[in-house]
C-alpha positions as CSV (number, residue, x, y, z in Angstrom):
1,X,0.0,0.0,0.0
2,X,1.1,3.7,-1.3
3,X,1.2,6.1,1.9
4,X,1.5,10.4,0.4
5,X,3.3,12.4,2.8
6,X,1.6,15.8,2.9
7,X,4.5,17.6,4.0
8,X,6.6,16.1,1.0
9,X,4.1,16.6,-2.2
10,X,4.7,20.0,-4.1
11,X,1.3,19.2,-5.6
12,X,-0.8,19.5,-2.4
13,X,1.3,22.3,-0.7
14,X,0.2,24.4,-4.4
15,X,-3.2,23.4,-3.7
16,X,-3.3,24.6,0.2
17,X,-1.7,27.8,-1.3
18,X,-4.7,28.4,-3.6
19,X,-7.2,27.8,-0.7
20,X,-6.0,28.2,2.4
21,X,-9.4,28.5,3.7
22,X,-9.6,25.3,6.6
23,X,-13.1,24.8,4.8
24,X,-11.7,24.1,1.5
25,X,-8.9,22.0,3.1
26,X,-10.7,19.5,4.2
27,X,-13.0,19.3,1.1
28,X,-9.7,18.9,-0.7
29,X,-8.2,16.6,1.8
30,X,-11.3,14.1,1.6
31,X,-11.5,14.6,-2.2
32,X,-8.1,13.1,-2.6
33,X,-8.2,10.7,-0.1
34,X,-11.7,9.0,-2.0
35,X,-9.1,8.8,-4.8
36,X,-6.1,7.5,-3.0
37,X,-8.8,4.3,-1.6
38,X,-9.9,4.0,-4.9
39,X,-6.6,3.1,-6.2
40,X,-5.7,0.7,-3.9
41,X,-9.0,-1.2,-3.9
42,X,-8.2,-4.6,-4.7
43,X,-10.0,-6.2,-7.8
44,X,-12.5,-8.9,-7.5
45,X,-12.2,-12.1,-7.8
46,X,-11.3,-13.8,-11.1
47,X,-14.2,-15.0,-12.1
48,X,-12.1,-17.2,-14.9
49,X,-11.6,-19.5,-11.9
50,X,-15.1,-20.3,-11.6
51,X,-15.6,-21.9,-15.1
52,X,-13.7,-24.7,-15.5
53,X,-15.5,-26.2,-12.5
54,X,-19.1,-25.2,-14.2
55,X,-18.0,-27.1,-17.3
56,X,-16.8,-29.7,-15.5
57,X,-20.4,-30.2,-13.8
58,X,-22.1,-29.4,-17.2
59,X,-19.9,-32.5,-19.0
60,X,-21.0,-34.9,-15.7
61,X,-24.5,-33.9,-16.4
62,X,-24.5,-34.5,-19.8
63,X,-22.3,-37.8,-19.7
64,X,-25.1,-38.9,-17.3
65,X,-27.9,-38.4,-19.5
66,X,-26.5,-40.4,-22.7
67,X,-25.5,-43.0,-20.5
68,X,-29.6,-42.9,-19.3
69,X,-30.9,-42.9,-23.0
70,X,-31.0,-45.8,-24.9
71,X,-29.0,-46.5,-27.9
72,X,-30.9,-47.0,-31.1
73,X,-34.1,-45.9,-32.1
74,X,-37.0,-46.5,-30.1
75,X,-40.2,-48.5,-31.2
76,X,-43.5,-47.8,-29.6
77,X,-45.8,-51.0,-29.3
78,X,-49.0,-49.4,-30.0
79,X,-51.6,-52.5,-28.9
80,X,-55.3,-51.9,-29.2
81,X,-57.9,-53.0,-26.4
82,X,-59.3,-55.2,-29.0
83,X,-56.8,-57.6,-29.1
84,X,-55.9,-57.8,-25.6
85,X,-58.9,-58.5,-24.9
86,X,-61.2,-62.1,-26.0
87,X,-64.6,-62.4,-26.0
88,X,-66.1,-65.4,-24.0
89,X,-68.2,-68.0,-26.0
90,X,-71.8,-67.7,-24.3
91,X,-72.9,-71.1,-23.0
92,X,-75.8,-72.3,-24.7
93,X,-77.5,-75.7,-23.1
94,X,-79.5,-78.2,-24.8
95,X,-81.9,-80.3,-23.1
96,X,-80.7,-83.7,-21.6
97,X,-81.9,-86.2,-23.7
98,X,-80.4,-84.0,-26.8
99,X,-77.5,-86.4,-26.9
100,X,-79.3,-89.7,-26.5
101,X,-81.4,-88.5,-29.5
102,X,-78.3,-88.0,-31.3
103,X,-77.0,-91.2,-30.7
104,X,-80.4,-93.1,-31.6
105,X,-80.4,-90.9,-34.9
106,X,-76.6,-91.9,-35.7
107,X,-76.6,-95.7,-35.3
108,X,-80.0,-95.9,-37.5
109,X,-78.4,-93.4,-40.3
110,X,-75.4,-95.8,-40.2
111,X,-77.9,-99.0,-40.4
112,X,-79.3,-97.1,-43.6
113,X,-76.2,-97.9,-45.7
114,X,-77.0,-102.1,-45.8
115,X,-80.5,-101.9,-46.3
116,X,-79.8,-99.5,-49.0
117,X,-77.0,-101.8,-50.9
118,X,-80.0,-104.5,-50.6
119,X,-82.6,-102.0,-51.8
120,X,-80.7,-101.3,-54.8
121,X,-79.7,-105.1,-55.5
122,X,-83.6,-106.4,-55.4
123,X,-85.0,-103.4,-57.2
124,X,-82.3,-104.1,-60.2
125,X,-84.0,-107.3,-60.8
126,X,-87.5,-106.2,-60.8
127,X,-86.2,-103.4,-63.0
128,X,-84.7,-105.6,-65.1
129,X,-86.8,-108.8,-65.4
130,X,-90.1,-107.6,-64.3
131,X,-92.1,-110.4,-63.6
132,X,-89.9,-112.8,-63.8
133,X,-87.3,-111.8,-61.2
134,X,-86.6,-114.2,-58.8
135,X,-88.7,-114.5,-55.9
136,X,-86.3,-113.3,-53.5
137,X,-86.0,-110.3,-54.9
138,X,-89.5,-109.8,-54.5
139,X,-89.2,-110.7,-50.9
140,X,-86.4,-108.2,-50.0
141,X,-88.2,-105.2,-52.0
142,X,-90.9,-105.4,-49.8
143,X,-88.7,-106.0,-46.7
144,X,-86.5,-103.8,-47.7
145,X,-88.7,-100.5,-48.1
146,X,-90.7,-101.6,-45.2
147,X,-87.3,-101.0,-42.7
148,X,-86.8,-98.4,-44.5
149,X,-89.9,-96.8,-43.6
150,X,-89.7,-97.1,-40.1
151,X,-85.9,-96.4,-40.3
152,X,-86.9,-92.3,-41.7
153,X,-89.4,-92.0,-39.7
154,X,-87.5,-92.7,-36.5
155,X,-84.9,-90.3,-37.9
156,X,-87.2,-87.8,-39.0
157,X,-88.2,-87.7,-35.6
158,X,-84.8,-87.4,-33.6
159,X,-83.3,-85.0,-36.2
160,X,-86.3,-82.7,-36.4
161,X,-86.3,-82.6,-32.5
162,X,-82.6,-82.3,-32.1
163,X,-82.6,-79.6,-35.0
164,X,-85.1,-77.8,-32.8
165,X,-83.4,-78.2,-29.9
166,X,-80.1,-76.7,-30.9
167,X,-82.1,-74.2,-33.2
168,X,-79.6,-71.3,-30.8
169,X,-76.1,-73.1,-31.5
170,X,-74.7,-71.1,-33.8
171,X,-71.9,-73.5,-35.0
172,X,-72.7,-75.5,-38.1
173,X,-76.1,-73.9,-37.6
174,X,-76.4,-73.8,-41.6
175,X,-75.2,-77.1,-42.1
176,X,-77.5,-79.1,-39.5
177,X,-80.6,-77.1,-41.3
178,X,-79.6,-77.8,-44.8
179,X,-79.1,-81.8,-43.6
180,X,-82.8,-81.6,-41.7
181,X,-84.8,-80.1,-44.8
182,X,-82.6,-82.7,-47.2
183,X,-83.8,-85.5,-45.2
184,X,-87.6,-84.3,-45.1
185,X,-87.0,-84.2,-48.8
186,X,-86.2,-87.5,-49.3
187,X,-88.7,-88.8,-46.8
188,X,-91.7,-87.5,-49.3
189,X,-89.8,-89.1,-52.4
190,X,-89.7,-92.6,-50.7
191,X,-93.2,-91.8,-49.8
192,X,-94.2,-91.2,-53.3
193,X,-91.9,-94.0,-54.3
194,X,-93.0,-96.7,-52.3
195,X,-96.9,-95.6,-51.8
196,X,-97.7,-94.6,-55.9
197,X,-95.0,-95.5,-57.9
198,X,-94.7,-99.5,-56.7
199,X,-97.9,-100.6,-57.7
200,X,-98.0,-98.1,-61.4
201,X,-94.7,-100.1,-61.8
202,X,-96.2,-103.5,-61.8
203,X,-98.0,-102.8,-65.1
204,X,-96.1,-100.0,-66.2
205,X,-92.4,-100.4,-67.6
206,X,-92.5,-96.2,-67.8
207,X,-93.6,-96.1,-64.7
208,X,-90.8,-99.0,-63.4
209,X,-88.1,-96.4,-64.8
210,X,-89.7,-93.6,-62.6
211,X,-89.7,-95.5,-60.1
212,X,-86.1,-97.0,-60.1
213,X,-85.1,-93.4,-60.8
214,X,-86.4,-91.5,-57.6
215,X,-85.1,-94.5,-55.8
216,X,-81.7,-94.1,-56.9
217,X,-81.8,-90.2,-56.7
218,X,-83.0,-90.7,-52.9
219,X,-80.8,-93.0,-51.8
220,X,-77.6,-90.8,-53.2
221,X,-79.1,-87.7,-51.7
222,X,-79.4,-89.1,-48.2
223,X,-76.0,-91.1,-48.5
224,X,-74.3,-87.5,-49.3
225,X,-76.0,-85.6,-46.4
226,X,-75.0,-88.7,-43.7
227,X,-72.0,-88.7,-45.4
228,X,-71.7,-84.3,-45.0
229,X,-72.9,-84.7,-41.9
230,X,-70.3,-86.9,-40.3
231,X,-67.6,-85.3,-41.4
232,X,-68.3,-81.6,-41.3
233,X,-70.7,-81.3,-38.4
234,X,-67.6,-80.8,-35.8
């Protein structure tokens, strides 16, 4: 630190000369002692030392982050409510003897297929000989339609009350109707076959032709719908 000797400096004894007035003195005195502080006030602090510590907490900061973010691009899964979620099958329920029905109506639709073969082996030698086919061939017709009367009506009966029964199932619901109004179909053209067109055919060979013909035509229409039946209806 500077100290001015006041006795010493040709500067302030010039200026006591030009006021001499003890007022003015001290107004001088304090003027240039402001001054003399002011020189000798030291500087602040450097503020270059506070940097290199704010970068250095700026590069932690930032070091932390990228090692928090993941590398690569993100995908965002987008899933819709839809297909988290699964509708439940409603529980429909059929009556209890639904099943034994079923099983009745089966075993006779399988017992079909032999009395059919015999059907068609009898009828080809009325069809062919007329009267003089053989006299079990006769025989057989007769027995033949006869079990297969009772046969369609017994399954006529099961699969129009099962069909009714599982009329709110809505699996195969298309198929089971299309089988039910096949099989009421053929049930009128063995009707009409067996009631009208037998006895026409005895005395008729057009009528004999009819007759073998709706035969055939009903026995392959309800082979096909057993047949669609068993192997579809799952």
């Amino acid at each position: 630190m500077t100290t001015l000797s006041l006795a010493t400096s040709p500067e302030l004894a010039q200026l006591l000369d030009v006021y001499p007035a003890p007022g003015h003195y001290m107004i001088v005195v304090g003027v240039l002692t402001l001054l003399l502080a002011g020189a000798q006030v030291p500087a602040g602090p450097d503020t270059s030392v506070l940097r290199p510590p704010l970068q250095d907490t700026l590069s932690t900061v930032s070091s932390r982050r990228s090692a928090l973010e993941p590398v690569g691009p993100v995908t965002r899964l987008d899933v819709a409510d839809g297909d988290t979620t699964r509708r439940r099958r409603r529980a429909i329920e059929v009556s209890e003897w639904y099943g034994r029905r079923l099983t009745v109506h089966r075993y006779v639709a399988y017992a079909t297929i032999p009395v059919f073969t015999l059907q068609y082996a009898a009828g080809n030698e009325l069809y062919t000989k007329g009267a003089g086919a053989p006299t079990w061939a006769k025989t057989m017709h007769r027995v033949g339609a006869t079990m297969l009367a009772g046969m369609f009506t017994v399954n006529t009966v099961t699969g129009a009350w099962n069909w009714w029964d599982s009329r709110s199932v809505p699996q195969n619901r298309i198929l089971r109707t299309v089988h039910a109004m096949t099989m009421i179909g053929t049930d009128f053209a063995f009707s009409y076959t067996g009631a009208k067109l037998s006895k026409e055919a005895e005395n008729s060979s057009e009528k004999r032709r009819l007759h073998h013909q709706v035969a055939l035509a009903s026995i392959g229409v309800s082979v096909a719908s057993e047949v669609a039946m068993k192997f579809l209806n799952r």
